[in-house]
N, C-alpha and C positions, 0 to 999 in steps of 0.2 A: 174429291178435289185432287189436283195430282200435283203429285210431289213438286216436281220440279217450279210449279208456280208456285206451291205454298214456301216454298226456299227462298225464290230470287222476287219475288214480286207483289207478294199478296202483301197488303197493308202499308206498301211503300209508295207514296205519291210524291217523286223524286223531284217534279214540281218544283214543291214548296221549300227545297231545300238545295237551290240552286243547280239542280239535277245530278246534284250527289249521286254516282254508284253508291257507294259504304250510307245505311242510315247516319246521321247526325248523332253525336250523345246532346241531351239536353241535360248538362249539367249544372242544375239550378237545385238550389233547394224550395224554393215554393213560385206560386206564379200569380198574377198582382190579378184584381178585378178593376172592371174601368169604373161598374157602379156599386151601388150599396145592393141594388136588387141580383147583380147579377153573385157580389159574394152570397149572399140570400141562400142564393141558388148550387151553387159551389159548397156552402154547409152542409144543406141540405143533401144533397145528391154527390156526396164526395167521393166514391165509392167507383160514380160514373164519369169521373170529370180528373181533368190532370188539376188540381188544387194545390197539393202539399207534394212534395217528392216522398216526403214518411208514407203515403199511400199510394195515390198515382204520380207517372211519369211519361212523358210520348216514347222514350226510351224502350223500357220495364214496358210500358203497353204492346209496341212491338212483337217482343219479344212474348209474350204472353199472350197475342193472336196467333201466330206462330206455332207455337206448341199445343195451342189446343185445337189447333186445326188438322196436326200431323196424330192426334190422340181422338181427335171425332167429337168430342167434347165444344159446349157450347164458350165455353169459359176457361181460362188459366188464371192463377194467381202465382208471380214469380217471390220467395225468400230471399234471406241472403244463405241460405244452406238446405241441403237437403234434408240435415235430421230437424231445422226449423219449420221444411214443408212436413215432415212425417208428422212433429207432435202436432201441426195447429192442423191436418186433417182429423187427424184422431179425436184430440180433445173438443173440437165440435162436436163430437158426435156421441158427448157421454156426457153426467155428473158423477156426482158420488152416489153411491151403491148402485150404479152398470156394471155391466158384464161385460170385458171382451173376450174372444175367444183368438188367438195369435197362431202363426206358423214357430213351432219351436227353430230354435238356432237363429235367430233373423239378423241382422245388422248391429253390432256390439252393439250403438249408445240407441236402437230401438230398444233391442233385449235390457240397456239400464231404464228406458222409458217406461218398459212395459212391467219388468220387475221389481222395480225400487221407485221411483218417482211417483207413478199414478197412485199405486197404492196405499202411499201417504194422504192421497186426498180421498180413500171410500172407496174407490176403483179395483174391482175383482180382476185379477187377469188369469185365466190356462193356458198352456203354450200346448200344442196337440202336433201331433207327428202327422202334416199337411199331405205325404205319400199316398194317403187314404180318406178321401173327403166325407167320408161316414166318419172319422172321428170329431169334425166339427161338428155335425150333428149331434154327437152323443153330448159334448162337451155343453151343447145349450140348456140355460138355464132361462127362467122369468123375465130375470132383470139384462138377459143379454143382449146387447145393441150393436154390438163392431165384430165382424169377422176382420181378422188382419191376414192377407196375404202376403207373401215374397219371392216369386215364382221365376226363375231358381232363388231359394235362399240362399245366404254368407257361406262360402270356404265348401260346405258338401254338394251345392248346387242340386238340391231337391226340388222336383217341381210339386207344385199344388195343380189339382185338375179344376183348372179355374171356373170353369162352365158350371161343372157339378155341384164346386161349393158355393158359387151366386146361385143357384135353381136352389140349393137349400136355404141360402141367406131369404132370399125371396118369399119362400113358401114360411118364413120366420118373420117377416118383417125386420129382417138386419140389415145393415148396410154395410157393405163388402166397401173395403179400400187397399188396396195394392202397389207396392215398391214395384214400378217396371225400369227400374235402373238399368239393369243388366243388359235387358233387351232392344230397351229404347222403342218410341213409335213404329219405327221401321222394321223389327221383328217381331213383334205381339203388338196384339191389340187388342186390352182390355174390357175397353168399354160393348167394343164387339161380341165380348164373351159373358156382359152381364153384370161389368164390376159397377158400379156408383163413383166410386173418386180414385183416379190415379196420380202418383206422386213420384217424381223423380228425384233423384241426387243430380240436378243440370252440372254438377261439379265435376261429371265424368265423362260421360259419351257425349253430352250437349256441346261442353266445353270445349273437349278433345284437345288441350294445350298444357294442361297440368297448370292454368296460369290463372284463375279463377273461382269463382266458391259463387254455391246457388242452388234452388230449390226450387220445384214447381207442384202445384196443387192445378187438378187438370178434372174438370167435375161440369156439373146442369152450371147456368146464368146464378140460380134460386143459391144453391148451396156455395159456390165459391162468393158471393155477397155477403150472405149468413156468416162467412171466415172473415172476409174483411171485415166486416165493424166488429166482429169482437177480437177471436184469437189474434188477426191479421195485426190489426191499430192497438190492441190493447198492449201485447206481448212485443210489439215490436221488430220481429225479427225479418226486418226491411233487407232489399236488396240497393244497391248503387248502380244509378243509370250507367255509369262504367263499365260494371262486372254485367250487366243485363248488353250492354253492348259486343263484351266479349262473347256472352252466351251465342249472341245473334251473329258474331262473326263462326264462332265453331258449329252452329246450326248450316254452314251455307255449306261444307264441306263431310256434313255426316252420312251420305251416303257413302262418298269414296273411300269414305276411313273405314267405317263396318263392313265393308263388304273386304276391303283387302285385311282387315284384324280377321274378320271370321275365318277365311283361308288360310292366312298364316297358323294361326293357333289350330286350324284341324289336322297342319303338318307336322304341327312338334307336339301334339299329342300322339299321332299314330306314332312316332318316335317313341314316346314315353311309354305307351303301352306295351309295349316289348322291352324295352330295358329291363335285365334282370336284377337291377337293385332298384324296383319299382314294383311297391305291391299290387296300388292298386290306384288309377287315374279315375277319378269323380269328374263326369263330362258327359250329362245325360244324351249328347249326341252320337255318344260309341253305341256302332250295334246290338252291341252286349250289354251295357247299360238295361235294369230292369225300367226304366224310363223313357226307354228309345222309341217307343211308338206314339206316347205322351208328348214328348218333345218335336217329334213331326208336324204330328198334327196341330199342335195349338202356335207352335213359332215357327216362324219363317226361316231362321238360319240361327245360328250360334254367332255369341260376343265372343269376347276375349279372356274371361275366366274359366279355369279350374284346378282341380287340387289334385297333387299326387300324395301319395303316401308312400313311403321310403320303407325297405323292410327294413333295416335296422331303428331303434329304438334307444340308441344312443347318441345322448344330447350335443355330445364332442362330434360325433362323426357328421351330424344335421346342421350344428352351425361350420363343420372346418366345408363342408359341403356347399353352403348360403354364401359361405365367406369367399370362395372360391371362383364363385360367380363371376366375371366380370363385362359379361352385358346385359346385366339381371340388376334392375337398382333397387333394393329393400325401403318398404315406403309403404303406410299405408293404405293410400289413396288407388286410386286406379281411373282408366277412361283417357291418357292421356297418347302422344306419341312415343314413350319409351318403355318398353318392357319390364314387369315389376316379378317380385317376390315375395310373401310374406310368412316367414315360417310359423307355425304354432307355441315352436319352440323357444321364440322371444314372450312366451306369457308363462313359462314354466321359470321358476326360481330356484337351485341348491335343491331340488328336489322335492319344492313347496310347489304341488300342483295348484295353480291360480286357475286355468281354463280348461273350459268344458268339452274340449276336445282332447285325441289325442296326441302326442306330443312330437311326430312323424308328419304329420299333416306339413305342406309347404303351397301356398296357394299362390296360384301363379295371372300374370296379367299380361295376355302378348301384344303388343304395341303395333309400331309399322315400321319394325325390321324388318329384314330379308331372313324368309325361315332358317336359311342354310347358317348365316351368322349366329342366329341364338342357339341351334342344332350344335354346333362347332363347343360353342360354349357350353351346353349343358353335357356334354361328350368329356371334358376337359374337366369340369367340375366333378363328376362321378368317378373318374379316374384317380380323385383325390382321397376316395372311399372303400 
């Protein structure tokens, strides 16, 4: 289906809505039946029908043909967050005493989902160094049900060789589900490569505003169904025909924004990779990168993150470094139009190491400046070191 219709066209019958360019929000909380058969019907089939806004919306529907049009998928189910789309894929796909097997380092409040929540409820989880897709393998046990992908993962930007580890998920009976946050539809394609359900953070590159919060579960008709009536309706974690509108206004503009982030951030990284107070830049698109041929082959281009490492080791000179910044705005979010930073060094305390990283790590998010302005600045900032 080609891009440019699925943006401006597909599912819009401008018609109905006084030939609106911009969709309509329909901001209603529930919508009336005219008989007693047709609510009947509406109970019954709520799942397929705009009924309640707590589940369906014309909005939220939108917006969720949409995305799983640009994902291949037969289905979308939009959240109000991303880590509400991670848990309610996930926890379909398990009970107590399942197995998942996870990419180690993933997304902080995955890594709390995956380490401390589930396993309150029976839920085994291993976290395996995703670099080598024979460690999922080893990692399978009886009871294991969920391989978890996040291809690049958080701050080191590792990829998982996606293909390989769904041909083991498969020959396993697992079902593979994958954060394509990073990449967005428009540079990987999951389901291409074997995954079962993909999930985004729409709170970043869908968005692209920094002005919004939202989540999507991108899977068969069967399986995102199976999510609505339970996790979807049970746990609640709904999106606003509002925030599903914004999604759809930042969806109509995500080609121009990744293609001019992917270029900028590949010019202030060849920067950083020669600065000599720069150890070492995690950006599996550097030729040097032991991921560089991996990263060809399976994505189409590079987002907007990665992480340098500073050779000094000292927590004064990292933040008087951060602090100095001033077109760099520290935040943890990312996917928006302004340039981010997030050191490691905001989780280190008096010397009370909290994170699992180490404490030099500054992970970076290039926006849609002009390389030379952020160049300018990070030039200025190191100078302060």
């Amino acid at each position: 289906m080609d891009l440019s219709y699925i943006l401006n066209e597909l599912g819009e019958d401008r018609e109905l809505y006084f030939n609106s360019v911009a969709p309509p929000i329909i901001q209603t909380s529930n919508f009336s039946c005219k008989t007693v058969d047709a609510l009947r019907n509406a109970l019954q089939h709520e799942s397929e029908v705009d009924f309640y806004t707590r589940g369906n919306n014309p909005t939220t529907d939108l917006l969720e043909k949409k995305v799983a049009a640009l994902e291949g998928t037969e289905h979308a189910l939009a959240f109000g967050s991303g880590i509400a789309a991670v848990s309610a894929a996930v926890m379909s796909q398990i009970s107590a005493g399942d197995h998942i097997v996870t990419v180690a380092k993933p997304y902080s409040w995955t890594n709390t989902l995956m380490k401390k929540y589930l396993p309150r409820f029976g839920v085994e989880v291993t976290f395996v160094d995703g670099r080598d897709a024979a460690n999922y393998e080893k990692a399978i046990k009886p009871n294991t049900k969920v391989f978890y992908l996040e291809s690049p993962n958080s701050f080191t930007f590792e990829l998982q060789d996606i293909a390989a580890v769904c041909a083991i998920a498969k020959r396993n009976n697992i079902v593979t589900i994958i954060d394509n946050s990073y990449a967005t539809p428009l540079f990987q394609s999951p389901i291409a490569l074997g995954v079962d359900i993909v999930v985004h953070a729409a709170t970043k590159y869908i968005s692209g505003h920094s002005d919004t919060m939202g989540g999507i579960i991108c899977s068969t008709h069967e399986t995102i169904t199976k999510i609505f009536e339970a996790e979807f309706m049970t746990l609640g974690g709904i999106i606003s025909p509002f925030n599903s509108w914004l999604l759809l206004r930042g969806l109509r503009t995500l080609p121009v924004r990744m293609e001019r982030i992917a270029a900028t951030t590949r010019q202030v990284v060849d920067y950083l990779v020669n600065h000599p107070k720069v150890q070492r830049v995690f950006f599996p698109f550097l030729p040097t990168d032991p991921q560089y041929e991996l990263a060809m082959r399976q994505m189409r281009n590079n987002s907007g993150q990665f992480t340098i490492q500073l050779k000094t080791e000292s927590i004064q000179e990292i933040d008087l470094f951060c602090d100095s910044l001033q077109h760099f705005l520290m935040a943890a979010s990312w996917g928006g139009h302004e340039s981010l930073i997030y050191p490691t060094a905001a989780s280190y305390n008096s010397g009370n190491y909290k994170s699992e990283l180490p404490v030099n790590l500054i992970r970076f998010y290039i926006g849609l400046e002009d390389p030379e302005y952020l160049i300018s600045d990070l030039e200025q900032a190191f100078s302060k070191i």
